[in-house]
C-alpha positions as CSV (number, residue, x, y, z in Angstrom):
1,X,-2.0,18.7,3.2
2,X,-3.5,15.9,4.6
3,X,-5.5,12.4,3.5
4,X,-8.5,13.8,5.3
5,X,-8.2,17.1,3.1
6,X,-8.2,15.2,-0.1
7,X,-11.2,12.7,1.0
8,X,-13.4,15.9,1.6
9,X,-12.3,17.0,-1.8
10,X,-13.3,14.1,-3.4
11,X,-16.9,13.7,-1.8
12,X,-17.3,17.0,-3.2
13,X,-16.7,15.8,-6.4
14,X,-18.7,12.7,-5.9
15,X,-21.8,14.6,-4.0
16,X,-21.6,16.7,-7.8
17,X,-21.9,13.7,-9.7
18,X,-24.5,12.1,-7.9
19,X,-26.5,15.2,-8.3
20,X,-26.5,15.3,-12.1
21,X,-23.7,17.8,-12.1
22,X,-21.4,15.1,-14.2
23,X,-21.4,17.2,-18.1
24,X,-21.8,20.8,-15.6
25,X,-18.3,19.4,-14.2
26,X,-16.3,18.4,-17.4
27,X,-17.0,21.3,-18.9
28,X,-15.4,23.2,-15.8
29,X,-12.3,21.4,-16.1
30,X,-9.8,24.1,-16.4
31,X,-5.6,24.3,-17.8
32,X,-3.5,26.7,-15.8
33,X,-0.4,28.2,-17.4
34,X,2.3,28.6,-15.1
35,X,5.5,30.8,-16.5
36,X,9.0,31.1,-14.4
37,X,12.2,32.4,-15.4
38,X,14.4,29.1,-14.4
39,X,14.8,25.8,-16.4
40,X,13.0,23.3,-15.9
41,X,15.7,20.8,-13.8
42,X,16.2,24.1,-11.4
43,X,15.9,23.4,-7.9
44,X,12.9,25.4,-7.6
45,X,11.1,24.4,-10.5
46,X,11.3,20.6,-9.3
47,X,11.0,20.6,-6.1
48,X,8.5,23.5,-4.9
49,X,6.6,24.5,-8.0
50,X,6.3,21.1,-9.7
51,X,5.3,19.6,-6.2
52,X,2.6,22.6,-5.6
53,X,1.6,21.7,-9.5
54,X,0.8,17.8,-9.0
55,X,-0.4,18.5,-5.7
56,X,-3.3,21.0,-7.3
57,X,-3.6,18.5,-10.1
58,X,-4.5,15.2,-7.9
59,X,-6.4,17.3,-5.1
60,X,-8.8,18.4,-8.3
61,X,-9.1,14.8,-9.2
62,X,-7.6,16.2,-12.8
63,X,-10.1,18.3,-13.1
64,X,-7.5,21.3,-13.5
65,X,-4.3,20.8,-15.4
66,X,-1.2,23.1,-14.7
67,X,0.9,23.3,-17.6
68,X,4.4,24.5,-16.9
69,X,6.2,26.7,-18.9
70,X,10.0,27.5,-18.0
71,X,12.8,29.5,-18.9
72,X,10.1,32.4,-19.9
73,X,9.1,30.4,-22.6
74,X,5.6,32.2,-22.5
75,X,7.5,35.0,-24.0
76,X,8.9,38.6,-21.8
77,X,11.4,38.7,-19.6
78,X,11.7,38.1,-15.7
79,X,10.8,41.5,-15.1
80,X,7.3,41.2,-16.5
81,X,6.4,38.1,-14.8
82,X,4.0,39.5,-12.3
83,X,2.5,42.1,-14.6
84,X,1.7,38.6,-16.7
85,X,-0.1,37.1,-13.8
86,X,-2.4,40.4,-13.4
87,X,-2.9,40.9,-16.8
88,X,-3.8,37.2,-17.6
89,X,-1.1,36.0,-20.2
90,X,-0.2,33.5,-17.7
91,X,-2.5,32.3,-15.4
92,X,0.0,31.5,-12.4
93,X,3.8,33.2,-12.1
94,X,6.8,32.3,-9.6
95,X,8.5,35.5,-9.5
96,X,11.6,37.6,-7.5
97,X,9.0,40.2,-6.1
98,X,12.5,42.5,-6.5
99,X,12.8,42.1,-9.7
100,X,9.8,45.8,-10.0
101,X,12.1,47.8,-7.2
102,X,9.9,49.8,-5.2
103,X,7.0,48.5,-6.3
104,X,6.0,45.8,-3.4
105,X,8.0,47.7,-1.0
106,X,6.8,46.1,2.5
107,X,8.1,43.1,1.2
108,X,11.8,44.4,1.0
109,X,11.8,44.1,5.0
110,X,13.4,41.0,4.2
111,X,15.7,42.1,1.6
112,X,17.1,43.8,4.4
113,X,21.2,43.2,4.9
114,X,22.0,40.7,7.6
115,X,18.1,40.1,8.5
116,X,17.0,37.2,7.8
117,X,18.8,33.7,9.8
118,X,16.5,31.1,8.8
119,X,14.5,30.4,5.1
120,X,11.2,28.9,7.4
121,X,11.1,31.6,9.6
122,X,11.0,34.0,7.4
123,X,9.0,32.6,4.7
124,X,6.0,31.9,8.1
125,X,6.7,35.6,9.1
126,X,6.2,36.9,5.3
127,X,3.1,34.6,5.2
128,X,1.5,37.0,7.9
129,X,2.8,40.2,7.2
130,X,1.3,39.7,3.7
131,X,-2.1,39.1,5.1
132,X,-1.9,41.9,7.1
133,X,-0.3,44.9,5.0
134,X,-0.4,43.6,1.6
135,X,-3.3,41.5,0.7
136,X,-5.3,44.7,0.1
137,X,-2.8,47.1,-0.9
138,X,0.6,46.2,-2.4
139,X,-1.0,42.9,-4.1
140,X,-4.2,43.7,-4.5
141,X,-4.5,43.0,-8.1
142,X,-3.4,39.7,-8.4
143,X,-4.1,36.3,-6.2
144,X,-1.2,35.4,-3.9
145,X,-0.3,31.5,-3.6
146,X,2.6,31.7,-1.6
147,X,5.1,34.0,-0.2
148,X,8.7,33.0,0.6
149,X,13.0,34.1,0.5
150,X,15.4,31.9,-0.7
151,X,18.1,30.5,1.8
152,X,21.3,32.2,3.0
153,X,22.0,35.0,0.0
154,X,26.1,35.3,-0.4
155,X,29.3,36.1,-2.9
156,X,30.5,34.2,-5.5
157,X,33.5,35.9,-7.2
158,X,36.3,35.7,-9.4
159,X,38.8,37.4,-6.5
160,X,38.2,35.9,-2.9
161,X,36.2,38.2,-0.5
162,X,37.5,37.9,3.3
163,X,36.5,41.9,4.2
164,X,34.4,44.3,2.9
165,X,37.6,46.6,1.3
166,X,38.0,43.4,-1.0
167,X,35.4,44.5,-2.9
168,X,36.1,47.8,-3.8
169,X,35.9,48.5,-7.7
170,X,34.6,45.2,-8.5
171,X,31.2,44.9,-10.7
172,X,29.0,42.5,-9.0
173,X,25.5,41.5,-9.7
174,X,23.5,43.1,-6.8
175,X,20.4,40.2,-5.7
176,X,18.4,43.3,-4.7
177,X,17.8,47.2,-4.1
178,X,19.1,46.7,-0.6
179,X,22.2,44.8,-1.5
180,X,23.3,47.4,-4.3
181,X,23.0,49.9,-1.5
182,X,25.4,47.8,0.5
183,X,27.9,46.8,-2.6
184,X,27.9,50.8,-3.0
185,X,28.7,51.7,0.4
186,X,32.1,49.1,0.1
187,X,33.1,50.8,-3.4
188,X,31.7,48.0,-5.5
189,X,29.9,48.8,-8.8
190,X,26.4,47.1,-8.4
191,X,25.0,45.7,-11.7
192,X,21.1,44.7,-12.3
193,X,20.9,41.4,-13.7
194,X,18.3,39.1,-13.9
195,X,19.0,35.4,-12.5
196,X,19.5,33.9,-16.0
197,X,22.2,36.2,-17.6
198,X,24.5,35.8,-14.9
199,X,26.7,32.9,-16.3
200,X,26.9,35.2,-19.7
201,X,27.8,38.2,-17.6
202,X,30.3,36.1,-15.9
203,X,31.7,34.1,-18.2
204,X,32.1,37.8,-20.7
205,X,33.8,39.4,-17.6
206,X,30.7,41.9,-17.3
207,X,30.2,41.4,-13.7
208,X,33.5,40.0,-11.6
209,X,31.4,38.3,-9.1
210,X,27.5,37.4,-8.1
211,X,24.6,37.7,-5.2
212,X,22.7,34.4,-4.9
213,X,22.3,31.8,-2.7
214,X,23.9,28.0,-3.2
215,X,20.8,26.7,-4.6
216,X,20.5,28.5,-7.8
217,X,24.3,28.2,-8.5
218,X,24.2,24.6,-9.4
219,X,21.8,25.4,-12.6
220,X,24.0,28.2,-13.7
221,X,27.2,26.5,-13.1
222,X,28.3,28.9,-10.8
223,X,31.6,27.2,-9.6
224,X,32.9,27.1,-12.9
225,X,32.8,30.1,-13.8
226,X,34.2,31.6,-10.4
227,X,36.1,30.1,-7.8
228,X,35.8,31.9,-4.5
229,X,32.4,31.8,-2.2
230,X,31.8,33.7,0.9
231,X,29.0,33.1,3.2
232,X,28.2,34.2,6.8
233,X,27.4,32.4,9.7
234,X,24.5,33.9,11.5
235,X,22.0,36.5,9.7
236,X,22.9,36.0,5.9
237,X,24.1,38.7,3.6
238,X,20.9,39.1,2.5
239,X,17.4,37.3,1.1
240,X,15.4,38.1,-1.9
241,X,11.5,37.8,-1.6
242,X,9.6,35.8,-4.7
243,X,5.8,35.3,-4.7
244,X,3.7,32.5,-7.1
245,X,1.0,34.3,-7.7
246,X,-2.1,33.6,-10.1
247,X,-4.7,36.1,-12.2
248,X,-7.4,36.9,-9.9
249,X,-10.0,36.8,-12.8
250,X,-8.8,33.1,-13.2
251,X,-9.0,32.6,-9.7
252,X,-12.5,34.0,-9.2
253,X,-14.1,31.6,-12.0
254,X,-13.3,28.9,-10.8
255,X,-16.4,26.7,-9.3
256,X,-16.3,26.9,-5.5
257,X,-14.8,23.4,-5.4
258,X,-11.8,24.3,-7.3
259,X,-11.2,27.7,-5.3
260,X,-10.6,25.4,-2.1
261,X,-8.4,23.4,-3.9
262,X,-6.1,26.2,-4.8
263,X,-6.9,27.7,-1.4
264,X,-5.6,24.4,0.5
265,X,-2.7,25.0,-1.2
266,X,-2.0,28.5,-1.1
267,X,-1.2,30.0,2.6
268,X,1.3,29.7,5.5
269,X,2.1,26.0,5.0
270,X,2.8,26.1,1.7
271,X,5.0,29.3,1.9
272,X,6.9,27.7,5.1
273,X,7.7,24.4,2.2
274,X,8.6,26.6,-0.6
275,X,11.5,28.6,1.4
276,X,12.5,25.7,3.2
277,X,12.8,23.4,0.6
278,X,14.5,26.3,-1.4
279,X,16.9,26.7,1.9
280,X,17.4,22.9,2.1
281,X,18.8,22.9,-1.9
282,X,21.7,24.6,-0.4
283,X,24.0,21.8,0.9
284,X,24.1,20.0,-2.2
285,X,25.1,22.6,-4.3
286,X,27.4,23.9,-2.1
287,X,29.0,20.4,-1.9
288,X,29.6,20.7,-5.8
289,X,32.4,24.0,-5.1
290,X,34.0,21.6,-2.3
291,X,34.2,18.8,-4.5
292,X,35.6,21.5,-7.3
293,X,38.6,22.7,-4.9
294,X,36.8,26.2,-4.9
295,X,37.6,28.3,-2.3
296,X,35.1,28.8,0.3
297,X,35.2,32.0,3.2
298,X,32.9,31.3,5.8
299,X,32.8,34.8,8.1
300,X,32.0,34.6,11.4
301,X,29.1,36.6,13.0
302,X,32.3,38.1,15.2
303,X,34.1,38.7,12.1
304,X,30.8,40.1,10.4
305,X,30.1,42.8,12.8
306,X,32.2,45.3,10.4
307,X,30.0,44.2,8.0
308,X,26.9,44.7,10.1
309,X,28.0,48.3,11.1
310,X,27.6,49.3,7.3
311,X,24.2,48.1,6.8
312,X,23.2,50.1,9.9
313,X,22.7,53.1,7.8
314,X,20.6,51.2,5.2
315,X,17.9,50.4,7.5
316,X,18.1,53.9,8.8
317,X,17.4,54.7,4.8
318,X,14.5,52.3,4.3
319,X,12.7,53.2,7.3
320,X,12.6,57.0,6.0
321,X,11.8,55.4,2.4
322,X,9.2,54.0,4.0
323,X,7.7,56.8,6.0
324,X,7.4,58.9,2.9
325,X,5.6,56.4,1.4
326,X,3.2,56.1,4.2
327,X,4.6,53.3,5.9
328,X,5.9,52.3,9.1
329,X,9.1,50.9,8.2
330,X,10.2,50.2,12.0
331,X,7.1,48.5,12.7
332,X,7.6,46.2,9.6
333,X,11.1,45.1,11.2
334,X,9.8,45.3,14.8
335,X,6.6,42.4,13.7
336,X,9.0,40.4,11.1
337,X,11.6,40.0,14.1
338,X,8.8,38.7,16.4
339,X,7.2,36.9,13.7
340,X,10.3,34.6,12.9
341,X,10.5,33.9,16.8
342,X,6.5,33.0,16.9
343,X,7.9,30.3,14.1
344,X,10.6,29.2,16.2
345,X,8.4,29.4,19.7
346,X,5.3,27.5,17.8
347,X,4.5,26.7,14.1
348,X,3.6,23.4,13.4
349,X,2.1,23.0,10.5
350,X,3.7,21.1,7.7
351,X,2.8,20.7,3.1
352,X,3.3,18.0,1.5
C-alpha cells in the first residue's frame, strides 16, 4: 500500500461529499465481523490480521469497522469457519483451508511433504494459482482476501525424533491430509486435531507429539509441554494452506468505493505479507525452546533424503487423486515449482 493509494481513496471520499453524497455516505458505513480460531495475542492474529484490519479501517477513512472476534468466539468450531464466511454469520474468516479435507483440493499442492522452502514464495505462487484454477471453481462461493502457508511445518514431541523409525507407534497430531499420509507410512498413528486442542491433547497424553510450525507454538506453550523439536533444513516437512476470506454478498454491497478498498488490500501483496510475516514469527518462538534447554534436531537436507524417498509415493497418490477428480495434479506441481522461482527471479511488490 502506498500514500498515493490512500490519497486517491480519500478524494473519493471528498469528491462524495462535495457532491451532496455526505447522509448517502454515513448511512453506508458498514461493521465487518471477522471470526478466527486463535487468541487474540497469537502471532497471526496481531501481526497479519489485525494489521490487514486497521489497514481497511483507515484506507475507508472509518467508514467500515472490522470487529474482531477470536478464539471462535462467534460460536462453531474451526472446521466451520469457511462455511461461516459463505453463509454470512461472519462476514470475514482466517481459516486452515485443510481443516474441510478434500474440499479445496488444488490448494493441497502445497501441503505437499518436503515442497514448499520459503513462506513468500509460496504464499506469491498460491496467489496465482488461485486466480487461475480456483477463483471460479474451488472458491467460487465466497470472496478471497488472501491466500498464504505458514513457515517451515515440523515435530514437536515428547521422545526426540532423529529418523523416521523414531516415530513408529507414536500418536501425533497430523497438520494435514498429506502429513497423516506420511506419519502413516513411518508407523505413526496420525490424530486430527484442530490447532487449539493440542496443549489439552498433549498435556492428557492423547497425542505424544505435534505438526506445526514455531510460530504457533509460543501461544500454546508448546515447549512446555514437550521437549524435543525436529526441523529440516531445506524443503520443510510440510505447510498448511489458510485463506481470509469474506461473504461475497457482503462484498458485493458494498458502494464501489469501499469494494476498492478491500480490493487494495486483498491480492498478491497482501498474501506475500501474511506468509512472510507468519514465517518471520518463527525465530522468536523458536528462541523460547533454546532458552528452555529443549532439545532441538535440525536434519540435514543429506540426512533428509530417507525422508524424502517416503514422500515420493505420496505425490504419486495425489497426482492420481487428482486426475480422478478432473485435475492435473502434475501440472499443479510443475506451475507452483516455477511460480516460487518467478518470486525469487522477480516479485517486488511489498504491504504495509
Amino acid at each position: 500500500m502506498t500514500i498515493d493509494r490512500r490519497n486517491l481513496i480519500g478524494l473519493a471520499a471528498a469528491t462524495a461529499l462535495g457532491l451532496g453524497l455526505a447522509g448517502q455516505a454515513a448511512a453506508q458505513e458498514v461493521t465487518l465481523r471477522l471470526h478466527q480460531f486463535l487468541p487474540a495475542q497469537a502471532n497471526v492474529p496481531k501481526l497479519v490480521l489485525d494489521v490487514w484490519a486497521d489497514n481497511v479501517e483507515e484506507d475507508s477513512e472509518g467508514r467500515i469497522k472490522v470487529e474482531r472476534y477470536p478464539s471462535m468466539q462467534l460460536g462453531g468450531t474451526p472446521p466451520e469457519l469457511i462455511d461461516q464466511a459463505i453463509d454470512g454469520i461472519a462476514d470475514v474468516v482466517w481459516t486452515v483451508v485443510g481443516y474441510t479435507p478434500g474440499r479445496f483440493p488444488s490448494t493441497e499442492v502445497f501441503e505437499l511433504p518436503f515442497m514448499v522452502a520459503d513462506a513468500r514464495a509460496a504464499s506469491y505462487a498460491y496467489w496465482k494459482l488461485y486466480e487461475k484454477y480456483m477463483a471460479d471453481t474451488e472458491f467460487a462461493d465466497v470472496k478471497i482476501v488472501g491466500t498464504w502457508v505458514h513457515g517451515p511445518g515440523m515435530f514437536h514431541t515428547k521422545d526426540p525424533v532423529t529418523e523416521p523409525s523414531d516415530l513408529e507407534g507414536m500418536k501425533i497430531r497430523g497438520g494435514s491430509r498429506l502429513v497423516n499420509e506420511l506419519l502413516t507410512r513411518v508407523g505413526a498413528e496420525p490424530v486430527g486435531l484442530p490447532v487449539p486442542a493440542v496443549p489439552e491433547a498433549l498435556s492428557k497424553g492423547v497425542i505424544d507429539g505435534t505438526t506445526i510450525p514455531w510460530e504457533v507454538t509460543t501461544a500454546l506453550k508448546v515447549p512446555e509441554l514437550v521437549s524435543n523439536h525436529t526441523e529440516f533444513e531445506g524443503p520443510a516437512l510440510y505447510n498448511l494452506t489458510f485463506v481470509l476470506a469474506m461473504n461475497k454478498a457482503r462484498y458485493e454491497s458494498l458502494p464501489d468505493d469501499l469494494k476498492a478498498v478491500i480490493d487494495q488490500n486483498s491480492g498478491v501483496d497482501f498474501s506475500v505479507f501474511a506468509g512472510g510475516t507468519q514465517a518471520d514469527a518463527d525465530g522468536p518462538a523458536r528462541e523460547i525452546a533454546v532458552e528452555a534447554g529443549n532439545n532441538i534436531v535440525t536434519i540435514s537436507e543429506e540426512d533428509a533424503q530417507v525422508w524424502y524417498d517416503l514422500a515420493e509415493p505420496i505425490y504419486e497418490n495425489w497426482v492420481a487423486d487428482m486426475e480422478e477428480r478432473g485435475k492435473d495434479g502434475q501440472q499443479l506441481i510443475d506451475e507452483a515449482r516455477a511460480l516460487m522461482e518467478e518470486y525469487h527471479e522477480s516479485y517486488d511488490g511489498s504491504y504495509e
